[in-house]
PABA-18877 format. One record per residue (C-alpha): x, y, z; residue in three letters; residue number from 0. Coordinates in steps of 0.05 Angstrom, whole numbers, plus 5000, padded with zeros to 4 digits. Example, Ala and Ser with C-alpha at 12.3 -4.5 7.8 and 13.67 -1.06 7.14 Angstrom:
<u->5246&v->4910&w->5156&type->ala&seq->0> .
<u->5273&v->4979&w->5143&type->ser&seq->1> .
// end
This chain:
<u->6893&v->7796&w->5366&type->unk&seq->0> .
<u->6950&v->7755&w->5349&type->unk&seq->1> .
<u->6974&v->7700&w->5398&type->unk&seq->2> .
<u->7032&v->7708&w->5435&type->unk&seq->3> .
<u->7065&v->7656&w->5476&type->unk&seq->4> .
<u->7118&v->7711&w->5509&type->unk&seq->5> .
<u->7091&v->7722&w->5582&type->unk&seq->6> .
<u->7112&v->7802&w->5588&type->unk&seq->7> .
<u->7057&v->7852&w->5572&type->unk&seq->8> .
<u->7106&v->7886&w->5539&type->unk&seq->9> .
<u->7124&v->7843&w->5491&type->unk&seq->10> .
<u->7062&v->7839&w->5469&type->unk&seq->11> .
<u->7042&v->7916&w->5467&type->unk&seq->12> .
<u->7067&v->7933&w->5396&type->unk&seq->13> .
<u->7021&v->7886&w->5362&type->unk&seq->14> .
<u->6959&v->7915&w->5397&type->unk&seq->15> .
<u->6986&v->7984&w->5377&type->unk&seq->16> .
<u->6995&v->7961&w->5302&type->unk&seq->17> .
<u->6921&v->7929&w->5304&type->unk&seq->18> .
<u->6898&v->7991&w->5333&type->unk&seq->19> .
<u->6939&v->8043&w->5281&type->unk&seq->20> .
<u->6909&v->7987&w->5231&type->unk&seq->21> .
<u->6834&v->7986&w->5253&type->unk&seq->22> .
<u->6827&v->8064&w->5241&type->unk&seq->23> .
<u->6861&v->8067&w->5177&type->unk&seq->24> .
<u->6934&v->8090&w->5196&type->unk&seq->25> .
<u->6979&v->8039&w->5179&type->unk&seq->26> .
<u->6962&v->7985&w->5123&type->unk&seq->27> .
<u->7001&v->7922&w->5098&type->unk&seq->28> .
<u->7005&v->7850&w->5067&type->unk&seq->29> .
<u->7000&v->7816&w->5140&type->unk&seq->30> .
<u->6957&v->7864&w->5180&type->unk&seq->31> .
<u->6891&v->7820&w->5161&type->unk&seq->32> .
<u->6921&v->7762&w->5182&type->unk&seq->33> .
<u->6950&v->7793&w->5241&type->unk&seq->34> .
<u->6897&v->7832&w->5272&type->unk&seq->35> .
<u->6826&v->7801&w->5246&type->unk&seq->36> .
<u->6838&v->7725&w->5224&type->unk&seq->37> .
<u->6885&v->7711&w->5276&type->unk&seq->38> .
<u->6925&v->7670&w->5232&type->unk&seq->39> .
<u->6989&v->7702&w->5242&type->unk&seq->40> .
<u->7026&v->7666&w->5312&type->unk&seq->41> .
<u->7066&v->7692&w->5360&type->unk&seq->42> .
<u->7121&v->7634&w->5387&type->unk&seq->43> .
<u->7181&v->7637&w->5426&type->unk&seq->44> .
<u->7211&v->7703&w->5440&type->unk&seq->45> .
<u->7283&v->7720&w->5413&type->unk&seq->46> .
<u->7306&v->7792&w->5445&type->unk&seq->47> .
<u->7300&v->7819&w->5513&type->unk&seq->48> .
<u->7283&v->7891&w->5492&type->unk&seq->49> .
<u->7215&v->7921&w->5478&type->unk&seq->50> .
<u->7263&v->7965&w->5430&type->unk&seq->51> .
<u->7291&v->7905&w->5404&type->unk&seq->52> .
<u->7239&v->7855&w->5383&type->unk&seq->53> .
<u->7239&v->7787&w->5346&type->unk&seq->54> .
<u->7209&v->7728&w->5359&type->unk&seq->55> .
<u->7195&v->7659&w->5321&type->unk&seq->56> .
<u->7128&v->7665&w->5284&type->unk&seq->57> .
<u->7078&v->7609&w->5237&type->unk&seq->58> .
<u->7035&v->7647&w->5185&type->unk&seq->59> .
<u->6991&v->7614&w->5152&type->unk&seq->60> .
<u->7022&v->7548&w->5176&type->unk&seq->61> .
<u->7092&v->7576&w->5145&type->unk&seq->62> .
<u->7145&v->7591&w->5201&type->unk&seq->63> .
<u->7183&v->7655&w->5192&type->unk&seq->64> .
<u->7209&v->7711&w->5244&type->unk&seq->65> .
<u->7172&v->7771&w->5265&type->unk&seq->66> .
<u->7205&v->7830&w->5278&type->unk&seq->67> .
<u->7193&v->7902&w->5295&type->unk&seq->68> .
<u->7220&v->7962&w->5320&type->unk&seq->69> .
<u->7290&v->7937&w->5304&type->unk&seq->70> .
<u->7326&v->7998&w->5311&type->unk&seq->71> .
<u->7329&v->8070&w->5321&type->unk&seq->72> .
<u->7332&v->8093&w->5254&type->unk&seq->73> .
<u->7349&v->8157&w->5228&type->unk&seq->74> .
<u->7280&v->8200&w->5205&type->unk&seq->75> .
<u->7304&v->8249&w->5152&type->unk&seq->76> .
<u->7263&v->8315&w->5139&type->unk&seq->77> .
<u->7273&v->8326&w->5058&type->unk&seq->78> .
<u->7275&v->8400&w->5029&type->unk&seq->79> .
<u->7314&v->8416&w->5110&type->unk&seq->80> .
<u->7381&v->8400&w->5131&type->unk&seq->81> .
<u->7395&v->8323&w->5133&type->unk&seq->82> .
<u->7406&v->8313&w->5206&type->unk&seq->83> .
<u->7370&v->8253&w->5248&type->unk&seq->84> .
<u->7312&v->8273&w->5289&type->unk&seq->85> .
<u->7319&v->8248&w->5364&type->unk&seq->86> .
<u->7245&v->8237&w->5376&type->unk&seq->87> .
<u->7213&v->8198&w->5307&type->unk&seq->88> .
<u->7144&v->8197&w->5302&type->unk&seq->89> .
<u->7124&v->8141&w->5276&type->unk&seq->90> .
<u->7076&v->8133&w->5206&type->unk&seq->91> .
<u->7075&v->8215&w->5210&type->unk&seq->92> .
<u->7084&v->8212&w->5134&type->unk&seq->93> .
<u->7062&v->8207&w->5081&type->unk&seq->94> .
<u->7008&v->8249&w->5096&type->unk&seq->95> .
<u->6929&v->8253&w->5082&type->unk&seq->96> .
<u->6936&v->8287&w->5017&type->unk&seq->97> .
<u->7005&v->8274&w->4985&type->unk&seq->98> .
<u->6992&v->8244&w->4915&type->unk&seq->99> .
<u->7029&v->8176&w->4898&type->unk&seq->100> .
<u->7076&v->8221&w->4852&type->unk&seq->101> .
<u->7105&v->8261&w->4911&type->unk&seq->102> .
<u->7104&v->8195&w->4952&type->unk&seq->103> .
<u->7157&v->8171&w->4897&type->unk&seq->104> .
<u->7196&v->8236&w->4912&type->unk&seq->105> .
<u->7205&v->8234&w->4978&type->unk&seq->106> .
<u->7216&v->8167&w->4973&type->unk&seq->107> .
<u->7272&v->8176&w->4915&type->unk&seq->108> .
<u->7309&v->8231&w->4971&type->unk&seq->109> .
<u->7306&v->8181&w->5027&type->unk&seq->110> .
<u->7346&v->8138&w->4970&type->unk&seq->111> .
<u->7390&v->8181&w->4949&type->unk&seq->112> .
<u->7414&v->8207&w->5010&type->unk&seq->113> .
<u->7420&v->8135&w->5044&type->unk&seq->114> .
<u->7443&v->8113&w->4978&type->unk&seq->115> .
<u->7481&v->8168&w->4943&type->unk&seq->116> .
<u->7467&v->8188&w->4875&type->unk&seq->117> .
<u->7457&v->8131&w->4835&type->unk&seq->118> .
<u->7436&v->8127&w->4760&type->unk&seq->119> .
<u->7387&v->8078&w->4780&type->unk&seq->120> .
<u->7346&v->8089&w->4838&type->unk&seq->121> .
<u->7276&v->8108&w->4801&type->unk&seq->122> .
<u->7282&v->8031&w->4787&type->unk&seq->123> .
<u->7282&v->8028&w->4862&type->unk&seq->124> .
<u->7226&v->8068&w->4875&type->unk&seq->125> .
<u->7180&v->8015&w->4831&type->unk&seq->126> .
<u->7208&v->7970&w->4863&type->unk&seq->127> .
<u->7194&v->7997&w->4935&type->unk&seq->128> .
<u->7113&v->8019&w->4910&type->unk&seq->129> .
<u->7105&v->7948&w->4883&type->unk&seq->130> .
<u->7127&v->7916&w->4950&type->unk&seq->131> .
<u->7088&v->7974&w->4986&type->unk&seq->132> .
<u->7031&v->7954&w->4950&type->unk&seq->133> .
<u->7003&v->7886&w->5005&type->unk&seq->134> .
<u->6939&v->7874&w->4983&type->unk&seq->135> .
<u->6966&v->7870&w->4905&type->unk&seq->136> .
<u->6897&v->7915&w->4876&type->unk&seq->137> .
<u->6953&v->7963&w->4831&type->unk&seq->138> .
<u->6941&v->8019&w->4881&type->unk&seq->139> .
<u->6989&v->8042&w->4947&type->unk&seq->140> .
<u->6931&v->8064&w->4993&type->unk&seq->141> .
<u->6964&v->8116&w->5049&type->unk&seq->142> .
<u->6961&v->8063&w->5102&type->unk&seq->143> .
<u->7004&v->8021&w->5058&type->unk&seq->144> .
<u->7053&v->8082&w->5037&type->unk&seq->145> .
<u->7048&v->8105&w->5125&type->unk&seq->146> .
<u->7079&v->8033&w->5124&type->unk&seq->147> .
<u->7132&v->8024&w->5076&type->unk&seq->148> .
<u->7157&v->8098&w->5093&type->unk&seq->149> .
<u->7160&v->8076&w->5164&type->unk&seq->150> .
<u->7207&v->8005&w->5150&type->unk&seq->151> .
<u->7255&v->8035&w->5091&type->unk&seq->152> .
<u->7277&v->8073&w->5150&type->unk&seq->153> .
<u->7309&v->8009&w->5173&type->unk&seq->154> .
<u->7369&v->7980&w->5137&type->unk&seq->155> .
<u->7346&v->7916&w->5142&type->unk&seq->156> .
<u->7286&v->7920&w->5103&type->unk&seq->157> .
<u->7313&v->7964&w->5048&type->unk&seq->158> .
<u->7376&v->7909&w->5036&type->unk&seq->159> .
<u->7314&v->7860&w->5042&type->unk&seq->160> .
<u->7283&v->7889&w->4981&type->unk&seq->161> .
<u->7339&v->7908&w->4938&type->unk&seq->162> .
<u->7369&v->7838&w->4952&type->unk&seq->163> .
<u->7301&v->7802&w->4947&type->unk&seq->164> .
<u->7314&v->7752&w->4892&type->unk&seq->165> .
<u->7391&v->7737&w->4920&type->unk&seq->166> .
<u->7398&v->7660&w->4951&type->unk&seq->167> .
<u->7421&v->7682&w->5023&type->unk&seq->168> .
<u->7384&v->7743&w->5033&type->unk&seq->169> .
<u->7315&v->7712&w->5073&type->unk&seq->170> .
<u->7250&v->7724&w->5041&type->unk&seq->171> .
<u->7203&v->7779&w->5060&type->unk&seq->172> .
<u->7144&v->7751&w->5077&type->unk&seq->173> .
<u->7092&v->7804&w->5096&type->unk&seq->174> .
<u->7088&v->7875&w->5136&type->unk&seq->175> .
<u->7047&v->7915&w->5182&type->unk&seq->176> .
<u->7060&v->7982&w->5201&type->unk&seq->177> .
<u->7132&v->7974&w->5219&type->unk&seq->178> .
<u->7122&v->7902&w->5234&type->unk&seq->179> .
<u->7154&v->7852&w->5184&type->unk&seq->180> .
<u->7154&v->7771&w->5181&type->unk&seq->181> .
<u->7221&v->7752&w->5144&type->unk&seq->182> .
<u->7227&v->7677&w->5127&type->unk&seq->183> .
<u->7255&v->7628&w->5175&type->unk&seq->184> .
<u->7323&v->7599&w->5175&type->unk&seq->185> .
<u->7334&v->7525&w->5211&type->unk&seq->186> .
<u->7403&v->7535&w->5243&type->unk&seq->187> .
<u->7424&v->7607&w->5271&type->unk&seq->188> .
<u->7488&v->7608&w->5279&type->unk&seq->189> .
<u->7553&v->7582&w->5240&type->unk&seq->190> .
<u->7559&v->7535&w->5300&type->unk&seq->191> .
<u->7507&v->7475&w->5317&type->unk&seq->192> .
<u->7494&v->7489&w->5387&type->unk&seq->193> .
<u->7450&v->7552&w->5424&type->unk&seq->194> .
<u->7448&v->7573&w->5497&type->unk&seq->195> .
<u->7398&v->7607&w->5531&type->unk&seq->196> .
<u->7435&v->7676&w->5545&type->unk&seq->197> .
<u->7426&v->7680&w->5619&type->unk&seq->198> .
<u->7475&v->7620&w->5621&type->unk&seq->199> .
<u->7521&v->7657&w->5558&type->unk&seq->200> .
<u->7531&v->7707&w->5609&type->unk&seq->201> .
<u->7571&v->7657&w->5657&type->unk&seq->202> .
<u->7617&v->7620&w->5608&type->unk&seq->203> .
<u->7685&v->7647&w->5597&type->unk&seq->204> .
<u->7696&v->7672&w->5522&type->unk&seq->205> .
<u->7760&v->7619&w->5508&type->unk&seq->206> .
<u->7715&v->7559&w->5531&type->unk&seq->207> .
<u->7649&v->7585&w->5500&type->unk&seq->208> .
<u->7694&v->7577&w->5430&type->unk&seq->209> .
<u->7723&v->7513&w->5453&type->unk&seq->210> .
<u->7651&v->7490&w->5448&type->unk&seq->211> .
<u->7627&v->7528&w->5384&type->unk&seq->212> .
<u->7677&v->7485&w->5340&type->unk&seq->213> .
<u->7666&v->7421&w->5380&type->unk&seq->214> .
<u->7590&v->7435&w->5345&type->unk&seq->215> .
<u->7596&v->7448&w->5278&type->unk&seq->216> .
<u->7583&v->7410&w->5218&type->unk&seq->217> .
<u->7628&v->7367&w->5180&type->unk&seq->218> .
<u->7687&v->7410&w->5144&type->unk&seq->219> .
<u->7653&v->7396&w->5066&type->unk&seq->220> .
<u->7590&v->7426&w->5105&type->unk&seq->221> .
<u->7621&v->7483&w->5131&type->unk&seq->222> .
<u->7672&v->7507&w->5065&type->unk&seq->223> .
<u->7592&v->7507&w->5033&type->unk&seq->224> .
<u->7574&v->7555&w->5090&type->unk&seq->225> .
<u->7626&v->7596&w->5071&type->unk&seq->226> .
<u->7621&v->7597&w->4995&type->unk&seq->227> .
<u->7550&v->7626&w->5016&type->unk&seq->228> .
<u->7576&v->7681&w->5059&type->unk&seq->229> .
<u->7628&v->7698&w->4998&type->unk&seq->230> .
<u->7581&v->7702&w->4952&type->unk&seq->231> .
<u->7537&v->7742&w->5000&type->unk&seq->232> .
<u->7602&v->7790&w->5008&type->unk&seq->233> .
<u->7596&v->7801&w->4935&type->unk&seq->234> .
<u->7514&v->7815&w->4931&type->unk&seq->235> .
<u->7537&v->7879&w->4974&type->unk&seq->236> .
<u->7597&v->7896&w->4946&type->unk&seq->237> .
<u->7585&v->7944&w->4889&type->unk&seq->238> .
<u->7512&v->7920&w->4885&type->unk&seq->239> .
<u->7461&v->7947&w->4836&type->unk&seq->240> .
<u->7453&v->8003&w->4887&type->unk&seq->241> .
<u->7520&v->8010&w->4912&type->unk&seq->242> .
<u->7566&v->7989&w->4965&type->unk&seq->243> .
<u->7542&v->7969&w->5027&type->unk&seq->244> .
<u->7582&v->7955&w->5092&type->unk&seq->245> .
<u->7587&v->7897&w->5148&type->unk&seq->246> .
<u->7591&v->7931&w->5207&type->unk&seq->247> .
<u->7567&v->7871&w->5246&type->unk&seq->248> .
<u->7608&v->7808&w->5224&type->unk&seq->249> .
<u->7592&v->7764&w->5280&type->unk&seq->250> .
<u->7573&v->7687&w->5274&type->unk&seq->251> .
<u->7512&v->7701&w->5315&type->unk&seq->252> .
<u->7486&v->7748&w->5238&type->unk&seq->253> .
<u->7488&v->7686&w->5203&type->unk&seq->254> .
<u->7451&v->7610&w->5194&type->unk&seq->255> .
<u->7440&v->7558&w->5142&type->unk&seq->256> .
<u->7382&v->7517&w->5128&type->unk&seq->257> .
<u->7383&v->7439&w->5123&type->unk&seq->258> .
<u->7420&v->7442&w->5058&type->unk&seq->259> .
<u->7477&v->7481&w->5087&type->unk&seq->260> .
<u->7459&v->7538&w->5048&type->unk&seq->261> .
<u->7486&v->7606&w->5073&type->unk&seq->262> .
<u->7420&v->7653&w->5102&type->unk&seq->263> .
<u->7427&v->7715&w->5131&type->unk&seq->264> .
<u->7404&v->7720&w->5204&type->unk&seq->265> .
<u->7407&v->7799&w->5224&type->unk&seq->266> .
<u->7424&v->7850&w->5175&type->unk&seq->267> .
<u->7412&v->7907&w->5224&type->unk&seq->268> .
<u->7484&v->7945&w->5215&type->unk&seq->269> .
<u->7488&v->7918&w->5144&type->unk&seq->270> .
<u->7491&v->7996&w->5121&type->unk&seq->271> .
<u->7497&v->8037&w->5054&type->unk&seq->272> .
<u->7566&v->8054&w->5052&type->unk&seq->273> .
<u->7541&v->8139&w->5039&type->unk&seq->274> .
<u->7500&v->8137&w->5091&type->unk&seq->275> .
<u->7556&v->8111&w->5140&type->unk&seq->276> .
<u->7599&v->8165&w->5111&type->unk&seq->277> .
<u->7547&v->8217&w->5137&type->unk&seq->278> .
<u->7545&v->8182&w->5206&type->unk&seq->279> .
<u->7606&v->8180&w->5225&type->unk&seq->280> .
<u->7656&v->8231&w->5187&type->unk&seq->281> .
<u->7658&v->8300&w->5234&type->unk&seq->282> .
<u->7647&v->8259&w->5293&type->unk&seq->283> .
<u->7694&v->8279&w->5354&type->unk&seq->284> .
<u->7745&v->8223&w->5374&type->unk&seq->285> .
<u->7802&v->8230&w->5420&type->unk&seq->286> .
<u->7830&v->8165&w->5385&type->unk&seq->287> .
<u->7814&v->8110&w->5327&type->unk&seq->288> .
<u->7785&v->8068&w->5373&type->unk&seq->289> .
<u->7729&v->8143&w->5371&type->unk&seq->290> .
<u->7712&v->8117&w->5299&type->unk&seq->291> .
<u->7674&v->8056&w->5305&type->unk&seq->292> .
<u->7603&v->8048&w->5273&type->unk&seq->293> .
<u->7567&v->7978&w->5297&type->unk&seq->294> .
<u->7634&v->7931&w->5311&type->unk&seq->295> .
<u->7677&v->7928&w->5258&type->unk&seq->296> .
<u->7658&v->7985&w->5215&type->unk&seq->297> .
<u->7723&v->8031&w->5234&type->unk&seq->298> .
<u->7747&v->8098&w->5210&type->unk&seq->299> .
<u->7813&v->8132&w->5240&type->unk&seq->300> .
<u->7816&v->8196&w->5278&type->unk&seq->301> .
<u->7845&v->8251&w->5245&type->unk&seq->302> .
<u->7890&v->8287&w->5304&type->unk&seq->303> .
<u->7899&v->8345&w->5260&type->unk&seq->304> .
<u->7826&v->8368&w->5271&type->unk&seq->305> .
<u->7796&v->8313&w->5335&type->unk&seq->306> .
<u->7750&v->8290&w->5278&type->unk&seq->307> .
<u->7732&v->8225&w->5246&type->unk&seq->308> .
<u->7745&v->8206&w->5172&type->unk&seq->309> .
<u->7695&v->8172&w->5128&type->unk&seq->310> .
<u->7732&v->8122&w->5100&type->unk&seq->311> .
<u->7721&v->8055&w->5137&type->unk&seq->312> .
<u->7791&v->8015&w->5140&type->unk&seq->313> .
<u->7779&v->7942&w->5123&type->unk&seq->314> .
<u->7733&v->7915&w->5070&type->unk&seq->315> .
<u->7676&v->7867&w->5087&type->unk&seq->316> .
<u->7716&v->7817&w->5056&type->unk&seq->317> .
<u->7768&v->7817&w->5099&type->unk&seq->318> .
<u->7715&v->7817&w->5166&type->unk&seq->319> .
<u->7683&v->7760&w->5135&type->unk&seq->320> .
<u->7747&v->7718&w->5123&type->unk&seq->321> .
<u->7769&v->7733&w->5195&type->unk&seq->322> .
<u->7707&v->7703&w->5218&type->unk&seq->323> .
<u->7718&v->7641&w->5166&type->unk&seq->324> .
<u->7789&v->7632&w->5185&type->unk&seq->325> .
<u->7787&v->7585&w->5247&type->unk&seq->326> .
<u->7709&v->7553&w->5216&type->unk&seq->327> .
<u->7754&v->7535&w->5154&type->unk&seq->328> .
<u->7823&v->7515&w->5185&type->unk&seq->329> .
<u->7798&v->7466&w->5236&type->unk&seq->330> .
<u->7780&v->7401&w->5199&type->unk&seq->331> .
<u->7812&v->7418&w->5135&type->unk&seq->332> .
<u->7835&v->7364&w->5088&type->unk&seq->333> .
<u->7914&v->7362&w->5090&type->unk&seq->334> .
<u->7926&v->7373&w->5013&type->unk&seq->335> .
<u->7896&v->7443&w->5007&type->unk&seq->336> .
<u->7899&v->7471&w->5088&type->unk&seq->337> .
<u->7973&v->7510&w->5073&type->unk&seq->338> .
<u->7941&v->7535&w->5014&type->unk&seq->339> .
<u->7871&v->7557&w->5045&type->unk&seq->340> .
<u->7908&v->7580&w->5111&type->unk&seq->341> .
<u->7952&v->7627&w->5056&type->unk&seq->342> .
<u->7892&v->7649&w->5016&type->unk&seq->343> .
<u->7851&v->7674&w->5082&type->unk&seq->344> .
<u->7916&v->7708&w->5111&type->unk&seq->345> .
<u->7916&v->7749&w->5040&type->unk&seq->346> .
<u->7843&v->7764&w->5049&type->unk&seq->347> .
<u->7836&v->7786&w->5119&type->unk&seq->348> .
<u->7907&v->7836&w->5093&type->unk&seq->349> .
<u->7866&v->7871&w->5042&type->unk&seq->350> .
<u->7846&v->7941&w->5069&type->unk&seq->351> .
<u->7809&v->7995&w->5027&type->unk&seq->352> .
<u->7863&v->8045&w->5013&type->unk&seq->353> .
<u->7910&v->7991&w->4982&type->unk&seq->354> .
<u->7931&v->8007&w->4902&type->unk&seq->355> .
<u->7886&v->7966&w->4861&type->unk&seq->356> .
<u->7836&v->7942&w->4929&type->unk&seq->357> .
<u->7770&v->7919&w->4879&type->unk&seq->358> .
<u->7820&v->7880&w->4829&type->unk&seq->359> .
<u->7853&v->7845&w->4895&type->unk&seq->360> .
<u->7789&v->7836&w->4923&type->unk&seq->361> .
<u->7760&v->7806&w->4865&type->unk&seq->362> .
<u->7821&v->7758&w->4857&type->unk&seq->363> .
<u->7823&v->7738&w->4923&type->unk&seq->364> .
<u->7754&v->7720&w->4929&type->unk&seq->365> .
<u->7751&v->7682&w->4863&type->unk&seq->366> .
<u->7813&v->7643&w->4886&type->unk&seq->367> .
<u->7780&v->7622&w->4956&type->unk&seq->368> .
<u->7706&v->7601&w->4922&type->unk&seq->369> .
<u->7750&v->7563&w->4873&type->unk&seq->370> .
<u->7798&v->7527&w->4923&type->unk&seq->371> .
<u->7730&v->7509&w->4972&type->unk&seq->372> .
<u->7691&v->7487&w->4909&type->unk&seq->373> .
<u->7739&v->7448&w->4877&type->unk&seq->374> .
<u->7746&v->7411&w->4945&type->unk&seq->375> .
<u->7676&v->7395&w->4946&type->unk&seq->376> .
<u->7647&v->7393&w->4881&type->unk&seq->377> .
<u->7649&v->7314&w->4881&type->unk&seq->378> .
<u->7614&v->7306&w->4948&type->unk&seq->379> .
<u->7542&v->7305&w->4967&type->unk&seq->380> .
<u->7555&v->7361&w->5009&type->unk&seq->381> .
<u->7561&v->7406&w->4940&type->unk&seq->382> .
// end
């Protein structure tokens, strides 16, 4: 079994249920060897406080990386039935014994294209999926293997993992099992240089916690480099090969950088196809806007006509991610471009979705703030 330095029992009760699902044949993967029979995937220090919610710092194979599993509840979609989430999932119910690799692909293609929407390209996706579903890299997805990879592209995360998978600030999959996935591991985890344990978060007031966060953060060069990562990471999901996907989470805590002050996401949990949002929350009751809220910042407004949310989320990731940039960037700022850069962020964190023209603004506006950071920069060692 796989060593684990986290004291609860129940921390630790997931892996022996993935060796066990693994050791008669259920569930398959790229890391299940090294998990459950060479022992050479660790367990270190323990990051959540939830059995639901699990992640924890990890070596395989000498590497580090994260572990995670059972990151959220996901929605389970029946195909060929009306798409509404099951409250009880069942996990690695499907494929099952029987189902050809062909039909695999189709159910596979429906859980795309209704988490998706109908996009001209998602057979690419599919390959793409049975080539990552395929751990053990013999040309074949064994049922064990195709049990696993139906079980994680019902988590966000690991679908934008996949589709982003050759993108700078997306971290590296490094190996599954079952639902269990090692993700590569990023040095800093946070936008700010210092991390408390939580049981002493809970006792510092909000105003002085932030007080301290930009008393610890990098140098400004360092930080508008930071930045240019997370705007370039804005446009990787805006409009991406597979279509739009929305920041519903924009928080500092979502993102780190390694030592070269390159952007990495750090949780892409309620990172979140922009159709399947639509099908979350539109029809949903509300009394009130503040009704129609998906994750933190994904809003909608309430329609008082009919007590019903819209679909259409209000502000742009763009704009979330220069709100979260706007004090990072203003404090420290070189003189000669802070009126400019304190302009160009006021602009961006303005833009909302139903404006005339939003992708042409949005497009500017982000071209004119990577340019204004990089010109800065660009003659430093911090570039």
């Amino acid at each position: 079994m796989a060593r684990s330095l986290c004291p609860g029992a129940w921390l630790r009760k997931p892996c022996y249920l993935q060796c066990d699902k693994y050791k008669t044949g259920v569930i398959d993967g790229s890391a299940c060897n090294s998990l459950c029979v060479t022992e050479t995937l660790y367990f270190g220090k323990c990051l959540s406080t939830k059995p639901n919610n699990q992640m924890y710092l990890g070596i395989w194979d000498n590497l580090p990386g994260v572990v995670k599993c059972q990151m959220e509840q996901a929605l389970h979609l029946d195909f060929g039935t009306e798409l509404e989430p099951r409250k009880e999932i069942v996990l690695f119910d499907k494929p099952t014994r029987g189902t050809t690799v062909q039909k695999f692909k189709e159910m596979v293609y429906g859980l795309f294209k209704a988490k998706l929407g109908d996009q001209g390209n998602l057979s690419e996706l599919v390959n793409l999926i049975l080539t990552v579903a395929d751990g053990d890299k013999d040309g074949q997805v064994s049922l064990g293997e195709a049990k696993s990879a139906w079980a994680l592209l019902q988590l966000n995360e690991f679908l934008l993992m996949v589709i982003l998978q050759d993108k700078e600030h997306t971290p590296k999959l490094m190996g599954f099992c079952g639902d269990l996935y090692v993700m590569e591991s990023v040095e800093y985890t946070s936008l700010y240089g210092i991390s408390l344990p939580w049981v002493i978060e809970l006792f510092i007031p909000s105003g002085f916690r932030r007080s301290m966060d930009q008393l610890f953060t990098p140098s400004w060069p360092r930080k508008a480099k930071i930045a240019i990562g997370l705007l370039e990471f804005v446009e990787d999901v805006f409009h991406g090969p597979y279509g739009n996907f929305l920041m519903c989470d924009t928080s500092a805590k979502n993102l780190g950088y390694n030592d070269k002050y390159d952007l990495k996401m750090v949780d892409m949990r309620k990172i979140v196809p922009e159709t399947n949002l639509k099908e979350l929350i539109k029809d949903r009751h509300c009394e009130s806007d503040l009704d129609c809220v998906y994750g933190t910042d994904c809003r909608t407004s309430c329609d008082q006509s009919t007590m019903k949310c819209t679909s259409e989320v209000i502000q742009p990731n763009l704009a979330k991610a220069c709100q979260l940039l706007k004090d990072y960037l203003l404090r420290g700022a070189p003189s000669e471009i802070r009126e400019e850069l304190e302009k160009q962020l006021y602009s961006c964190i303005a833009l909302k979705v139903t404006a005339n023209q939003m992708e042409m603004e949005h497009s500017l506006i982000l071209n004119n703030l990577k340019t204004l950071l990089w010109k800065k920069i660009s003659y430093t060692n911090d570039s």
